[in-house]
C-alpha positions in Angstrom: 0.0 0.0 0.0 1.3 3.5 -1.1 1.1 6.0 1.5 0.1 9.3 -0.2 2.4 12.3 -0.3 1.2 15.6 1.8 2.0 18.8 2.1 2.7 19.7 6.4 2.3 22.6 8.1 1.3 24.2 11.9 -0.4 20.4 12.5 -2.5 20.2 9.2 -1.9 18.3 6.1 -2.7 19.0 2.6 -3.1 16.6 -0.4 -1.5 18.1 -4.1 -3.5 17.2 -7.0 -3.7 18.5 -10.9 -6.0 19.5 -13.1 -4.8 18.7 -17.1 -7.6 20.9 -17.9 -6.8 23.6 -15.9 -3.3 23.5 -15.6 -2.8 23.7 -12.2 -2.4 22.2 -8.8 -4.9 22.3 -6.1 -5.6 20.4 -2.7 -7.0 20.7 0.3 -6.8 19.6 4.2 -7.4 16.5 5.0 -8.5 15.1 8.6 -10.7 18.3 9.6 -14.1 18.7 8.6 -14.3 22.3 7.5 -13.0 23.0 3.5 -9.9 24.7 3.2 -8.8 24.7 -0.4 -5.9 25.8 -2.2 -4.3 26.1 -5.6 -1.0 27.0 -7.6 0.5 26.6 -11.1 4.2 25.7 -9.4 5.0 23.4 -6.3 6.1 26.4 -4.6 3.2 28.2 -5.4 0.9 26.1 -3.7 2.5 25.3 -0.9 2.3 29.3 0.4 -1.3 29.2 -0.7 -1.8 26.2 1.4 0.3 27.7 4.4 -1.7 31.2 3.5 -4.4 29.3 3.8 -3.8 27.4 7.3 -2.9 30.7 8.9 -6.3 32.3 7.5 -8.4 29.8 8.9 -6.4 29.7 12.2 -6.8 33.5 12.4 -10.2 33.1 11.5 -11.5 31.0 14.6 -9.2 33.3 17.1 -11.3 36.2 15.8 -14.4 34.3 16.3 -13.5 32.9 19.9 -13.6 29.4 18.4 -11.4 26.6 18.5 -9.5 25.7 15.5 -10.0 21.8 14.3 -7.4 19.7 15.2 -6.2 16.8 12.6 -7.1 13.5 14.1 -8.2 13.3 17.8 -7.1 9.4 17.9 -10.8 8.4 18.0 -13.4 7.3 16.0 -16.3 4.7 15.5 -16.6 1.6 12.8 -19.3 -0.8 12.3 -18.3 -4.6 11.9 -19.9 -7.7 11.9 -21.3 -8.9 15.2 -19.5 -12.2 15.0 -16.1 -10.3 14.1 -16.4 -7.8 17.3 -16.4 -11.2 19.2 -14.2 -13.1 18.3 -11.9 -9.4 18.7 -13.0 -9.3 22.4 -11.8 -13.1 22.9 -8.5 -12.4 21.2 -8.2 -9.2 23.5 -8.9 -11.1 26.6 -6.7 -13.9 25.6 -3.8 -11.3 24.8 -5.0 -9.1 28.1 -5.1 -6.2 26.3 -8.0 -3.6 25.5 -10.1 -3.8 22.7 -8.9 -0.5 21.7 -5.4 -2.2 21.7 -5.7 -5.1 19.2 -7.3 -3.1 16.4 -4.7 -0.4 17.0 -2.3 -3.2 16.5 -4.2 -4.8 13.3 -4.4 -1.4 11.6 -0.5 -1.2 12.3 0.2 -4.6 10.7 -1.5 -3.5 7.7 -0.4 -0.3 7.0 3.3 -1.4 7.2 
């Protein structure tokens, strides 16, 4: 599996994409839920508008009193098979670990 190539800055990641029609690269930031886009016809180009862009948006909740979405909290919820989520908690047990633990440690094993 191919890990995909982002763009870092002040906690946030950006994807780079390009448009044959337009001639141009664009992304946005991935792992928030708000749209913050950006766009440039050279490398360097977009990566200012994608840092331009990450300090507008952070200057953007301070002036609203709001807090600024943070990539990835470490948390969220899947839906599997009844029989799977059981035979997870035996394996957990067995292994006295958490839950939590085992399919941190699966999603490890498969993205390396």
């Amino acid at each position: 599996m191919t890990k995909p190539k982002l763009m870092k800055y002040k906690g946030y990641r950006g994807t780079v994409e390009y448009s044959l029609e337009d001639n141009l690269l664009f992304g946005k930031v991935v792992g928030i839920k708000g749209l913050i886009l950006y766009q440039g016809e050279t490398l360097k180009e977009l990566r200012q508008d994608f840092q331009t862009m990450v300090d507008d948006y952070l200057q953007s909740c301070k002036e609203q009193g709001i807090e600024p979405e943070k990539e990835y909290k470490g948390s969220f919820n899947i839906r599997i098979e009844p029989k799977l989520h059981a035979e997870l908690e035996v394996y957990s047990a067995a292994n006295h670990q958490s839950l939590n633990r085992t399919v941190e440690q699966a999603i490890e094993q498969f993205l390396s």
